[in-house]
Phi, psi and omega in degrees: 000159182222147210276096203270004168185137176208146197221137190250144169229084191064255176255024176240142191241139212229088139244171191246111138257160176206136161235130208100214130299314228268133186233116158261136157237121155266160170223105206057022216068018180248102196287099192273336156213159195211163193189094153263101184280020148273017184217138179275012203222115167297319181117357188248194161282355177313315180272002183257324172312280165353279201328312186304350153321308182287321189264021151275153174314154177270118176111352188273339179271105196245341187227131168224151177243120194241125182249104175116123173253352177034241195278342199111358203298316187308303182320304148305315173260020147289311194298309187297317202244000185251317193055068192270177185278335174190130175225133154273131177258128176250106193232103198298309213264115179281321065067239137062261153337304239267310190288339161316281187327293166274354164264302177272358188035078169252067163224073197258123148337287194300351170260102199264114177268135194215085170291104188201161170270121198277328142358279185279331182292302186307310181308283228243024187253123169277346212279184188293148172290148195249165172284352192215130165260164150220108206253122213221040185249116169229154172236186181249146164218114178061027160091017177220121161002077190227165170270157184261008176219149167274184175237071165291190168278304157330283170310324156290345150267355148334273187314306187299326189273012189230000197269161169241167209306351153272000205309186133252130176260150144209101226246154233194093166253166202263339166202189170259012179259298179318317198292312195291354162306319195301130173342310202260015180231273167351290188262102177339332187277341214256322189301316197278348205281313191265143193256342166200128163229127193223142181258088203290171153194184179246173140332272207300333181269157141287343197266152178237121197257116155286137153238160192215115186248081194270040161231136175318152159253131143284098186285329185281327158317291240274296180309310195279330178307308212269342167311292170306289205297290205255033187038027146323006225236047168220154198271354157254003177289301207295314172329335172301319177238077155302112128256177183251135179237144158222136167276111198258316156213150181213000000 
């Protein structure tokens, strides 16, 4: 791919490679988003942070919330195929921000950007609660991803206190040993709170996308909703987005 804007900021280095359509941003080399708006699928973990969506009713998810915005692509393709009324994005890095914007074109009405440490921003937010959170905050260390908060019982009644009473959760862990580690599998108060959990992850990846629902999912609805939404509904199509589910409660 070749590199179409790159920029240094103290010890951290930025670039937007792009071939195509198709736009990435590293960050130190750390491959932080990849975004085509001629494709519904990126290829990444970016669309399984999505998909649990499609397994709510149409129209109930009307307010979301993305805590880490990287380049922007879940915003876009929430914003494309869900069409809620408002997703706020919380993104500590203005850097980041500049490239949602102008690389990813994340300036939909209906998108709000907040350049904040989304931690003390969520801690100290008083405002309507949302139906779909997504918490996807990682930095890098030494070339590799890691998150930046554990999802301890603190931070998990965090998230839980800003979610409504049907809500969604879905949180972007660094393995599956973090998910199962996690405030909301360990501990019986945060677990029983939910009516269907599940677990995505790709192959190719390490990471394990918790989902925490407290309205039951029929994940094979969920699978044929977001097929059909997003023009996935042929059997070589559908090969684009390969993952793994496992059901942790239903």
């Amino acid at each position: 791919m070749a590199v179409e804007w790159s920029k240094q900021a103290g010890a951290t280095y930025y670039e937007v490679r792009s071939a195509g359509a198709t736009r990435r941003l590293y960050t130190n080399k750390v491959f932080h988003s990849q975004y085509n708006p001629n494709k519904a699928v990126q290829g990444g973990i970016w669309d399984l942070l999505a998909l649990p969506a499609f397994g709510y009713p149409a129209g109930s998810i009307k307010r979301i919330l993305v805590l880490g915005v990287g380049g922007g692509t879940v915003l876009r393709q929430l914003q494309q195929f869900l069409g809620p009324e408002k997703i706020t994005g919380l993104e500590l890095n203005k850097v980041h921000l500049f490239v949602a914007k102008k690389f990813f074109a994340v300036k939909h009405k209906s998108i709000e950007l907040i350049e904040a440490d989304a931690i003390g921003w969520l801690g100290n937010y008083q405002g309507e609660k949302f139906d779909m959170i997504i918490d996807d905050l990682f930095g890098h260390y030494q070339g590799e991803a890691e998150r930046v908060i554990k999802v301890n019982k603190g931070w998990a009644q965090t998230l839980m206190a800003h979610l409504t009473a049907e809500g969604l959760l879905v949180v972007n862990f660094g393995s599956n040993n973090e998910l199962k580690n996690s405030a909301f599998i360990a501990y019986k108060k945060y677990f029983k709170q939910f009516k269907s959990i599940f677990r995505l992850s790709k192959p190719e990846y390490d990471n394990a996308i918790g989902v925490f629902a407290k309205t039951a999912i029929n994940n094979k609805k969920m699978r044929e909703k977001f097929f059909i939404k997003t023009g996935l509904n042929t059997n070589s199509k559908m090969k684009m987005l390969a993952y793994q589910l496992k059901v942790l409660k239903s």
